[in-house]
C-alpha positions in Angstrom: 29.9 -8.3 -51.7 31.8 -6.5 -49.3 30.0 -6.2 -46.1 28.6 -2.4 -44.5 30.5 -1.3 -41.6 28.5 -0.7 -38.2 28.6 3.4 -37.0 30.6 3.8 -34.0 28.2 3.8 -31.2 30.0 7.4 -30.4 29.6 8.7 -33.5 26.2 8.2 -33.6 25.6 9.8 -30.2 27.5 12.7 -31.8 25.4 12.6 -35.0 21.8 12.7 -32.8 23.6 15.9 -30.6 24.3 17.5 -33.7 20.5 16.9 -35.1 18.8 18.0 -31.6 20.7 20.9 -31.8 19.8 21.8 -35.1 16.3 21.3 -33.9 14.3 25.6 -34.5 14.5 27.2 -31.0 16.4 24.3 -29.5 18.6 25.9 -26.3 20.2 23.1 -23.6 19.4 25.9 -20.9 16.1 26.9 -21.8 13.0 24.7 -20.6 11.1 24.3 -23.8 8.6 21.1 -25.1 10.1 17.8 -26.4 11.4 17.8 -29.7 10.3 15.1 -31.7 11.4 11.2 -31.4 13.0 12.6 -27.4 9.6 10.5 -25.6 9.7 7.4 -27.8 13.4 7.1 -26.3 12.5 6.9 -22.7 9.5 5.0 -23.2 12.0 2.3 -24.6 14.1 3.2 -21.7 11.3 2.3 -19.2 10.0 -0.7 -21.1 14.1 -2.1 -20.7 13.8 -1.2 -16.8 10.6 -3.1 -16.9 11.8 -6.4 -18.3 14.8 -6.3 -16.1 12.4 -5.6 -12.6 10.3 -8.6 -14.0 13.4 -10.9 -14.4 14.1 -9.8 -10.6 11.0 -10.3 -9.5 10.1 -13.2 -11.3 12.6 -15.4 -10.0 12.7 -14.6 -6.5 8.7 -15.6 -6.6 7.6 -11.8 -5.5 4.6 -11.4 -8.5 2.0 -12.8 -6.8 3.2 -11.2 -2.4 0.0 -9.3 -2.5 -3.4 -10.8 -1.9 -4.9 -7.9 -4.0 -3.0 -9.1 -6.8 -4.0 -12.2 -6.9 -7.9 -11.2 -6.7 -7.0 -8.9 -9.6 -5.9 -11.3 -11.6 -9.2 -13.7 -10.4 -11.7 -11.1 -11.2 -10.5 -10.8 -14.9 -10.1 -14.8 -15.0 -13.6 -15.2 -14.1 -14.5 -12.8 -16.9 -13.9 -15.9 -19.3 -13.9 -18.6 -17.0 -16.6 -18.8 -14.6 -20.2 -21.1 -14.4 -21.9 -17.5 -16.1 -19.0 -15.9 -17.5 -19.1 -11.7 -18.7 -18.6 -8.3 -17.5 -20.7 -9.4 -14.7 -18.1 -11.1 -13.3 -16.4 -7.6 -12.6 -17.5 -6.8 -9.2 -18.4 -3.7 -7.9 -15.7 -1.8 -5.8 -12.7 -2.8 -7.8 -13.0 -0.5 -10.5 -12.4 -2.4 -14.0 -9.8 -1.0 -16.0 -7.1 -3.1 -14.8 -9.0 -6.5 -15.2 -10.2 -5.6 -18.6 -6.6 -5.1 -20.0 -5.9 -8.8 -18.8 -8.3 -10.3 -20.9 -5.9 -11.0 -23.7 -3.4 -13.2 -21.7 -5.5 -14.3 -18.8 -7.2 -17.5 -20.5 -4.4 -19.1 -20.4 -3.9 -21.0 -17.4 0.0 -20.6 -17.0 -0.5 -16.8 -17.1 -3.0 -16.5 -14.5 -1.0 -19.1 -12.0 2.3 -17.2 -12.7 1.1 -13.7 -12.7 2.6 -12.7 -16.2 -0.9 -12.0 -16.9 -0.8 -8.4 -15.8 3.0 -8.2 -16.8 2.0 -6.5 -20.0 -0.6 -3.8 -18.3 1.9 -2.7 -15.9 5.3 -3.1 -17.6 3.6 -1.0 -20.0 2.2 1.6 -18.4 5.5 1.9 -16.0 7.1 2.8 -19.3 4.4 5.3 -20.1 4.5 7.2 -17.1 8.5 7.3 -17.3 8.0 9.1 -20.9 5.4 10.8 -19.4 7.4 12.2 -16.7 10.5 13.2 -19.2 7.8 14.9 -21.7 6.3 16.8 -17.9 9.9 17.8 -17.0 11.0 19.4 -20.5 8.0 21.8 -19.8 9.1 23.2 -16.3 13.0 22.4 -16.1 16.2 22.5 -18.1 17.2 19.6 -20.1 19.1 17.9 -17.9 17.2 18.6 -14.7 14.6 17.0 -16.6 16.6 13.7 -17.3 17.1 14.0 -13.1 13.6 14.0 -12.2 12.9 11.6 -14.7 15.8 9.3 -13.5 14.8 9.8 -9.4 11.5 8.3 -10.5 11.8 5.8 -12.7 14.4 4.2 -10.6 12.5 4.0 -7.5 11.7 0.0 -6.5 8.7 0.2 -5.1 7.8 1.2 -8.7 9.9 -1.2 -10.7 8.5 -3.9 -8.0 4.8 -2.7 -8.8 5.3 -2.7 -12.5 5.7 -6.5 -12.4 2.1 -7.4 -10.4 -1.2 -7.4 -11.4 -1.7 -4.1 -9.0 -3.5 -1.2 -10.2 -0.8 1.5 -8.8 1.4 1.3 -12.3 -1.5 2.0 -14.3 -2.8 4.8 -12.3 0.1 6.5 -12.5 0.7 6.3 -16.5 -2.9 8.1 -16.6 -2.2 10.2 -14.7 1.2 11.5 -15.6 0.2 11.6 -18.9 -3.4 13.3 -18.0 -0.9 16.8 -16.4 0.8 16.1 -20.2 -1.6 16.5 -22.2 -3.7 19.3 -19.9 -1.1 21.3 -19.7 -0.4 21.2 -23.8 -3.7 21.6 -24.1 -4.3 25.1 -21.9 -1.0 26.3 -23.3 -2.4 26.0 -27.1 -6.1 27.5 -25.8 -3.9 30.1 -24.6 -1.5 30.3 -27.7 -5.0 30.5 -29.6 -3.7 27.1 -31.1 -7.2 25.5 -31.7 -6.4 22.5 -33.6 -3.9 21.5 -30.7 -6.5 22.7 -28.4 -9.2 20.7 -29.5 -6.8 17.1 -30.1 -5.5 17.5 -26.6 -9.3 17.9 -24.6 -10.3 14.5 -26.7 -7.4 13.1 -25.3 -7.2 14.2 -22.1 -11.0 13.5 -21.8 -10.2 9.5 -22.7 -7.2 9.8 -20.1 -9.9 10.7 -17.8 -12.4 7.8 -18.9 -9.3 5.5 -18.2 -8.6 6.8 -14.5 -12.0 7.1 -13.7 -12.0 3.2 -13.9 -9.0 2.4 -12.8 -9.2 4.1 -9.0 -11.1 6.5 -7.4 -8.3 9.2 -6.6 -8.9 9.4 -10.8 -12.8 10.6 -10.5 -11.1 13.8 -8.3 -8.1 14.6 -11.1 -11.2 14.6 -13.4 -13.0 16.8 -11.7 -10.3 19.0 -11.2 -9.0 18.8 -15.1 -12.1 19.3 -16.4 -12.3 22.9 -14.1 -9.2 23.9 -15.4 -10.4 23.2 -18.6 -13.2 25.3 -18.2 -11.2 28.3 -16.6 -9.2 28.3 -19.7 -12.0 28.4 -22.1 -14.2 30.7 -20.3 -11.4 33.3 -20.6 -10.4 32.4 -24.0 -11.4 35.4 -26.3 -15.0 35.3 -28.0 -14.5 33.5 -31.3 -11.8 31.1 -30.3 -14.5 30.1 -27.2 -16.9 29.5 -30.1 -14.9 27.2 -32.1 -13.4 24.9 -29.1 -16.8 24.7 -27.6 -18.4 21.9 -29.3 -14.8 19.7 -28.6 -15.3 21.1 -24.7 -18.6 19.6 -24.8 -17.9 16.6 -25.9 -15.2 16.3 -23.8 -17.6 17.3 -20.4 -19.5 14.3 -21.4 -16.6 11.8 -21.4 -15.3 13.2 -17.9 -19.2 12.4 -16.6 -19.2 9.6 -18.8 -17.5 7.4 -16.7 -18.6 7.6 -13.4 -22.5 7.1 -14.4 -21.3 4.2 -16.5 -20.1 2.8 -13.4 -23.3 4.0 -11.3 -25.3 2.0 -13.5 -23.3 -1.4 -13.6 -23.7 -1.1 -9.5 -27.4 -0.7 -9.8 -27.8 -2.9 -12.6 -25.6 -5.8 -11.3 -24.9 -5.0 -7.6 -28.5 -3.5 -6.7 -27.2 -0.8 -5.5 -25.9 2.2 -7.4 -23.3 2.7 -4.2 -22.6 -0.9 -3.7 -18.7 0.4 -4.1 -18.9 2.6 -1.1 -21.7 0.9 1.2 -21.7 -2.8 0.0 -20.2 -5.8 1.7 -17.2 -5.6 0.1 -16.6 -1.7 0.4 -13.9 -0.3 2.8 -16.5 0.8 5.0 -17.5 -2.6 5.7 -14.1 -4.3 5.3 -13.1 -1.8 8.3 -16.0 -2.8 10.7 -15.5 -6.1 10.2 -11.8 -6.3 11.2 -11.5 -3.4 13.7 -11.4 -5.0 17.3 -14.3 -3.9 19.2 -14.5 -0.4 20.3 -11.3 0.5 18.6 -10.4 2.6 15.5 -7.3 3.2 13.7 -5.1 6.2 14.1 -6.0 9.0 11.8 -9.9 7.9 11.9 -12.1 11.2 11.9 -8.7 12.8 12.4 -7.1 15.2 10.0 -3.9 15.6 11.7 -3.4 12.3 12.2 -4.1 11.3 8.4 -1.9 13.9 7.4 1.0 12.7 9.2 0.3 8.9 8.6 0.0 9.6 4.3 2.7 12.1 4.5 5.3 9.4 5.9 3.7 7.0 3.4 5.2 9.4 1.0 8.6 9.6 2.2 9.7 6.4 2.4 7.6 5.0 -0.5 10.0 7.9 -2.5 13.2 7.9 -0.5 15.5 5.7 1.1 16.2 5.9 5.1 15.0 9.0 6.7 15.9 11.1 3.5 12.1 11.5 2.6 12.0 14.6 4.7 14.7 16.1 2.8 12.8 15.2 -0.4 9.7 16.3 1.2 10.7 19.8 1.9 12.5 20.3 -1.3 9.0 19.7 -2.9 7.5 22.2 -0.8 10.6 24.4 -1.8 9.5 23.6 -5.2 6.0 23.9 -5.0 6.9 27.3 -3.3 8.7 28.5 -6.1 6.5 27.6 -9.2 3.3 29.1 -7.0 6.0 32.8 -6.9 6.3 32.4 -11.2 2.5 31.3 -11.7 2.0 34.7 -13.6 5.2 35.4 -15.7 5.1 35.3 -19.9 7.1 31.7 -20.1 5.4 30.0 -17.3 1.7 30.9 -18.2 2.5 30.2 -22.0 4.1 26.6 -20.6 0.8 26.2 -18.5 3.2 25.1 -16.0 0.8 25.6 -12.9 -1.3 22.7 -14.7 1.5 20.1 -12.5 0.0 21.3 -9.5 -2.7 18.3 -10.4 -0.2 15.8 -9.3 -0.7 17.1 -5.8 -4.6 16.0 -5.8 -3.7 12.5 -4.4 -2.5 14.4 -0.9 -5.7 16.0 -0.3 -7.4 12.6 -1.7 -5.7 10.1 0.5 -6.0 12.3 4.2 -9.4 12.5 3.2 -9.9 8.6 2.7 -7.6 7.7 5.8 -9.8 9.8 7.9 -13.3 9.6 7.1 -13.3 7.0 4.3 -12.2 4.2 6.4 -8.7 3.4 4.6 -6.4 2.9 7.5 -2.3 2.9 6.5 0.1 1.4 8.3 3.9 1.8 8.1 7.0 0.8 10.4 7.9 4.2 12.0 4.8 4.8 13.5 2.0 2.9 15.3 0.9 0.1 15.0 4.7 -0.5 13.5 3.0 -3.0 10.4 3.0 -3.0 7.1 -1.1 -1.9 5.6 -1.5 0.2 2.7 1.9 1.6 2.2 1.8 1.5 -1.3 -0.7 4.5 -1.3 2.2 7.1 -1.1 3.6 5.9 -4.7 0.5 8.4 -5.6 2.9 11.1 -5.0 5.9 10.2 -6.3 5.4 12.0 -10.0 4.9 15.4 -7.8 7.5 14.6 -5.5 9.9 13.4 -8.0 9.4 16.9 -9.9 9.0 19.2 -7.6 11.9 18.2 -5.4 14.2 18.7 -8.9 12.7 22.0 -9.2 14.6 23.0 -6.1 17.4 21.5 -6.8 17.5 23.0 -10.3 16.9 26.7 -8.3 20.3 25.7 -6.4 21.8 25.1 -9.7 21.3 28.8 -11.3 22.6 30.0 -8.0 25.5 28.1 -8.4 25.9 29.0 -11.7 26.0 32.7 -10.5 29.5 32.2 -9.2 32.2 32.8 -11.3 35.1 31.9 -8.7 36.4 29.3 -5.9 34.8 25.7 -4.8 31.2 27.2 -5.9 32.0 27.6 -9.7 33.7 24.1 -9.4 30.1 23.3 -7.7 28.3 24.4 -10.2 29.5 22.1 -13.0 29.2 19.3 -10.6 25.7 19.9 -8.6 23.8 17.9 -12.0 25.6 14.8 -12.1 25.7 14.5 -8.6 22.1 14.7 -8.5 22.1 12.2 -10.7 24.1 10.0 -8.6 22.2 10.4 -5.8 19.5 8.7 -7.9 21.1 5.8 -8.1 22.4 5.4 -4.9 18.8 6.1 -3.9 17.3 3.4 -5.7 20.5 1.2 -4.3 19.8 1.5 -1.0 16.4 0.8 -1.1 16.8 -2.1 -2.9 19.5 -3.1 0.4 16.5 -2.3 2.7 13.9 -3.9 0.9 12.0 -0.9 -0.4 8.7 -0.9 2.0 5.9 -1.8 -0.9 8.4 -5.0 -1.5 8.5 -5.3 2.0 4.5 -4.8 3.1 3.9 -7.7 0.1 6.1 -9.9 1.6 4.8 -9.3 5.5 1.2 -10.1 4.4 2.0 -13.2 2.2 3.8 -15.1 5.0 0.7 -17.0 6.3 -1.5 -16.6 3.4 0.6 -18.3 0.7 1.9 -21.3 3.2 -2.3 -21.8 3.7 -3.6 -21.1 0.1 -0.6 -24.0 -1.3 -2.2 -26.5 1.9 -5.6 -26.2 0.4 -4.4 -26.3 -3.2 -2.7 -29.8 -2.9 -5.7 -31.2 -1.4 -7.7 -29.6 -4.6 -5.3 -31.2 -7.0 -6.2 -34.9 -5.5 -9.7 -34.3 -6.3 -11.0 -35.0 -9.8 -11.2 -32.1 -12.0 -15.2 -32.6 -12.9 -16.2 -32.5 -9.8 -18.0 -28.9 -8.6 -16.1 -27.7 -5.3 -17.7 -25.6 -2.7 -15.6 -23.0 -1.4 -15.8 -19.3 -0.9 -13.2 -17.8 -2.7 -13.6 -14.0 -1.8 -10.5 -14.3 0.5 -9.0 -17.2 -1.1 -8.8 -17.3 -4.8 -5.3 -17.9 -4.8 -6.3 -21.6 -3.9 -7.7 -22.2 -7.0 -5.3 -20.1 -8.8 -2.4 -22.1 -7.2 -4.6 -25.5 -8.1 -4.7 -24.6 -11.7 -8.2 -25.9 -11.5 -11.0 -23.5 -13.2 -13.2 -21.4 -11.9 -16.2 -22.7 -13.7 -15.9 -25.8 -11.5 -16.2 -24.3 -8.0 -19.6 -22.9 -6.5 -18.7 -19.6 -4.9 -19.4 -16.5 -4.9 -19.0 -16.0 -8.3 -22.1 -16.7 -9.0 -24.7 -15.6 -6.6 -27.9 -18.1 -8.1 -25.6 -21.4 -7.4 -24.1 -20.0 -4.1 -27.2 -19.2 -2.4 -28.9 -23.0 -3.6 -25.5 -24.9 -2.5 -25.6 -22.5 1.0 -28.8 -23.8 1.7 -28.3 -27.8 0.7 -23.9 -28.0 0.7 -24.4 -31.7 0.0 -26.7 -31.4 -2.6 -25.3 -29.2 -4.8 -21.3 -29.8 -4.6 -19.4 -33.3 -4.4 -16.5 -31.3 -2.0 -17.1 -28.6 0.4 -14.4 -26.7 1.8 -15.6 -25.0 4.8 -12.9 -22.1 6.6 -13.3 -21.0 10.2 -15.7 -18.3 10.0 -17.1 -18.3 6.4 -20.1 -18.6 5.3 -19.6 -22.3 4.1 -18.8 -23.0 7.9 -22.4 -21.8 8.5 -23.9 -24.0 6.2 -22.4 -26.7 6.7 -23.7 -26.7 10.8 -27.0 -25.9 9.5 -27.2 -28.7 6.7 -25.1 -31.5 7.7 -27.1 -34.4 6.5 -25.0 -36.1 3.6 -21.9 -34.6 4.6 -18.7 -37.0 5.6 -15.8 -35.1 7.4 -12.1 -36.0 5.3 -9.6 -34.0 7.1 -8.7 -30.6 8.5 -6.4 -28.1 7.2 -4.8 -25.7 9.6 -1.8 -23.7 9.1 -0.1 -20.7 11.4 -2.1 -17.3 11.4 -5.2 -18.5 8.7 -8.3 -20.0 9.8 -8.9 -24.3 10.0 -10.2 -25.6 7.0 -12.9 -28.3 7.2 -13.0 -30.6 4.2 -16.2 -32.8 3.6 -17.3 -35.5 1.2 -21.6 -35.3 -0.2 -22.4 -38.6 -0.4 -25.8 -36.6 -1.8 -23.8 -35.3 -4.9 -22.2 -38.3 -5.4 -25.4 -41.1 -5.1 -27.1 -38.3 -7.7 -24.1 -38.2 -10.2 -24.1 -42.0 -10.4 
């Protein structure tokens, strides 16, 4: 039987061309919606990125850089593996999203001590977010403007770097970009008088919503601010298409308020304290006060100016390589500037293309936090000169990204104005360039070592050395045996260990903690006790039965004390 012959990879190209342009009302100059199967390509495009950031990233050892990743991937451990495991294992600051999509590969204990855990969460919703972006841009740019702001950020490292970790940047980001989507579809079909669309596309948006509501906080403001423009659209909707969306619009109110009670109630219920996430020990509030030196407050505390400048600069070189963020900045304001000027013309209100001015809320959000909600950012070019927070500024990229193209896209029909000389010759060439630049972008970042890279590495350079000390001690010990440590700070030692969670008294379960606090050798056969903890404490308040083994201590991290119960030990015989 003779054998089928394989289509020229050309010819198939040419054969797709041919059927896009076949596609009713389909014009390569005209910004117009996807057509269908364009988003399914891109989000196989960012799920191939994805896998080859994760080989990157997983053999260089860079996964697990950030302590917050590595307590993201211990909260959702201890959801299955914990003395009491459940949801109440989720804390209450960290919002729990993120740990909940672990679940499914975080049992297993060479997914939690290599990371790959969260690999699925975030390589997936990187991959979302690029579609999402693509499907954004075909609604307020040409074609292949729209592949340029789609390329500028999916290609930036800071991204393709978080998309391999368990942090919860990736995932926001997905939401949102796809919350804009899916708003702006929506308000153009209440406006079209569409209300099938209409109706599908508040459901959706609405879950979107319930899903960056507990992912971070910037999410309960996009809400908020979604849900308005939701309203605007059907308050001015005419009379009987009001009537038939309204029971959708309702339902869809009580999803965006949905999620914030649900998570006022889990604080009250579990935390005692309906705030506990803004006013509890663990809270930035208190995290600030406790490692502020005395008398002495960040820059841009209860200063707006200051927190402007400090988030803004985040931005810039979280987007763009060098000092070239304040080219990209100001093309975005260019942009911004010029979708404001066409708010009110026939194609952009029947695009709903104001709707993208959502991706802005995180600017307002984060000079907010950084100067009364006690979130202090650090970066390199301006003091302190360190590395805290910088990955807040990826928050902007999906504005940035698009609005920026929007500028250069204005150049472009200028160019294109010009029928003669170096400018026509311009003309055919500004695109491609721009596309170039892209890549030479994401190059020379990736030469630098792109800040959040860069702030992961800074941070882990005393805490890994220390968490691997303790963790070969741990490995000596027998595996039955309960261990006294707090783990608040330090989960990575257990993590690192492969030991489980259910075995150590901590924190993770307050009923055990408090008992072994107030009798350390009664209730644990090993007590690790850190400069400074609260095992520390105990331990000089209860030292009968206690036998000091050794003393841990490592550059930058506190001494580690570890003692021997000859209490636990006499009982278990």
């Amino acid at each position: 039987m003779k054998r089928a012959r394989r289509e020229p990879f050309a010819r198939k190209i040419e054969r797709r061309r041919f059927w896009l342009e076949q596609a009713p009302g389909y014009n390569p100059e005209a910004v117009q919606p996807v057509v269908r199967g364009e988003t399914y390509a891109l989000f196989t495009t960012g799920i191939i990125l994805g896998f080859f950031a994760l080989m990157v990233c997983y053999a260089k050892g860079y996964l697990l850089l950030y302590g917050d990743a590595v307590a993201h991937l211990g909260i959702a451990r201890r959801i299955v593996d914990a003395r009491y495991p459940g949801l109440a294992q989720l804390g209450g600051v960290w919002l729990p999203l993120p740990h909940l999509l672990m679940l499914p590969f975080i049992g297993k204990m060479s997914m939690w001590q290599s990371g790959m855990a969260a690999v699925p969460m975030s390589v997936l919703s990187y991959a979302a977010s690029v579609a999402g972006m693509w499907r954004l841009g075909r609604r307020m740019l040409r074609p292949r403007w729209a592949l340029v702001a789609t390329a500028f950020y999916a290609l930036n490292p800071n991204l393709l770097y978080l998309a391999t970790t368990a942090m919860t940047e990736t995932v926001f980001l997905g939401l949102l970009v796809w919350t804009v989507v899916v708003t702006m579809e929506g308000i153009a079909a209440l406006r079209a008088g569409q209300v099938g669309v209409a109706r599908i596309r508040m459901v959706v948006a609405g879950l979107l919503i319930l899903g960056q509501v507990f992912t971070r906080y910037d999410g309960w403001i996009v809400g908020s601010a979604v849900w308005c423009w939701f309203a605007v659209a059907v308050w001015r909707s005419e009379e009987s298409l009001r009537q038939r969306v309204m029971p959708v619009f309702l339902v869809f109110t009580a999803m965006c308020v949905a999620g914030p009670l649900a998570w006022f109630w889990y604080n009250h219920h579990f935390e005692h304290d309906w705030l506990d996430f803004l006013r509890g020990p663990y809270s930035a509030k208190q995290i600030e006060r406790r490692t502020a030196p005395p008398g002495q407050h960040y820059r841009g505390w209860h200063n707006v100016g200051w927190a402007a400048l400090f988030y803004t600069r985040t931005a810039q070189i979280d987007a763009a390589a060098w000092e070239t963020g304040f080219g990209l900045m100001l093309a975005a304001i260019y942009g911004l500037w010029l979708t404001w000027k066409r708010r009110a013309t026939a194609e952009a209100r029947s695009l709903a293309e104001s709707v993208a001015l959502l991706l802005w809320v995180p600017l307002p959000f984060y000079i907010y936090s950084v100067a009364y909600g006690s979130v202090p950012i650090f970066i390199p070019q301006l003091w302190p000169h360190s590395y805290y927070n910088a990955r807040y500024g990826m928050e902007m990229l999906p504005a940035l990204s698009l609005y920026a193209v929007l500028a250069a896209e204005r150049l472009d029909v200028w160019l294109h104005t010009k029928t003669e000389g170096k400018l026509k010759t311009s003309a055919q060439l500004w695109q491609p360039v721009a596309l170039l630049l892209c890549a030479v972008n994401c190059a020379v970042m990736v030469y630098r070592i792109p800040p959040v890279l860069k702030e992961g590495i800074v941070n882990a350079t005393t805490r890994v050395p220390f968490e691997k000390q303790l963790a070969i001690v741990i490995e000596e010990l027998p595996p039955d045996v309960p261990i006294m440590m707090s783990t608040s700070a330090h989960i990575g030692v257990v993590q690192v260990a492969g030991r489980t969670l259910r075995s150590m008294v901590s924190e993770n379960d307050n009923d055990s903690w408090q008992a072994a606090l107030a009798d350390p050798a009664g209730k644990a056969d090993y007590i690790f006790a850190m400069e400074g903890d609260p095992v520390e404490a105990a331990v000089k308040a209860h030292p009968q039965g206690l036998t000091e083994l050794e003393v841990i201590c490592t550059t930058g991290q506190p001494c580690t004390k570890v003692y021997h119960s000859t209490v636990w030990s006499a009982g278990a015989k």
